[in-house]
Steps between C-alpha positions, in 0.01 A plus 500: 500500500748564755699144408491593106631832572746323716559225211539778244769752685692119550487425141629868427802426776597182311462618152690851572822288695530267227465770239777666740714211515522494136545830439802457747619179385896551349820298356867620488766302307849608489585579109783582315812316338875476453731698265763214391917611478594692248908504453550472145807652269526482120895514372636595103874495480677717319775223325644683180669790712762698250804515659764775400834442664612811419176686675383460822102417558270693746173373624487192225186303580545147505150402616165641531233388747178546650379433841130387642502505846218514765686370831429756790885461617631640117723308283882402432701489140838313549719488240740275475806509268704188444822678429457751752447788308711462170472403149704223433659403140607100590640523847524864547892665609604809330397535142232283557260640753322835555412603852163640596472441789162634634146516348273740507096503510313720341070518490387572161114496595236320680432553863684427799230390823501817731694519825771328297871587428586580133820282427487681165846699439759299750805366383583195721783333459538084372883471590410218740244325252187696644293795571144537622307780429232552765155686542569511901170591639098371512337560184155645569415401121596235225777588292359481107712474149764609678771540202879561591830434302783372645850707369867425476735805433907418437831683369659505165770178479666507171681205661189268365550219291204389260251276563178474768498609857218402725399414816226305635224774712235312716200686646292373758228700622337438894361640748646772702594389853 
């Protein structure tokens, strides 16, 4: 009697350590995934601009855009102007060229990451061919539909002759640096 009581308790022992072990038993896994780039700009511009020669413009737009952005170091829009900042009828020279000389942004909605810069209002100048309009510091969220308008402001020249004046804008948007 004493070996079946003996038998028994071991058969309890066994039984409650393997129900224990599987009680006990666990997995981890490391989970999760990868949010891909986002740097992403749409562009319309503005090509049927009335020009008065007799009256100056303020704050024409002669694109709008919109920005997508989720880089942590922010975002850059360059703008480059082929003629350096001036409308051009033909070769340019007086009579044939109006000066503007900088551009201006301006946000008209969307939302710009936080911890970010607002370019919007600067006037920079494109005498040398180029600006940059920065966001400076770490964004600490994604900029989203970020919508701005890029403006050109000039003087009266009653000096104009007829015809087109343009100049060729480039934007590039990157990363902030």
């Amino acid at each position: 009697m004493n070996n079946l009581i003996k038998k028994s308790a071991l058969n309890l022992a066994v039984a409650s350590a393997l129900t224990l072990g599987v009680a006990t038993s666990a997995l981890a896994a490391t989970v999760g995934g990868a949010i891909a780039e986002i740097n992403v700009q749409t562009l319309a511009f503005e090509t049927g601009i009335a020009v008065v020669a007799a009256v100056g413009q303020t704050d024409t737009v002669i694109l709008s855009g919109t920005i997508n952005n989720n880089m942590a170091a922010g975002w850059n829009l360059k703008v480059d102007s082929a003629n350096s900042g001036i409308l051009k009828r033909g070769l340019g020279g007086v009579g044939n060229q109006i000066d503007y000389g900088t551009i201006k942004l301006l946000k008209t909605g969307g939302v710009l990451g936080n911890g970010l810069t607002n370019p919007s209002g600067r006037d920079q100048s494109v005498s040398t061919g180029s600006t940059t309009f920065t966001t400076d510091t770490p964004a600490t969220s994604a900029t989203v539909d970020y919508a701005y308008d890029l403006k050109v402001s000039w003087s009266a020249d009653t000096a104009l002759l007829e015809g087109s004046y343009t100049d060729v804008i480039t934007v590039v948007l990157s990363t902030d640096s």
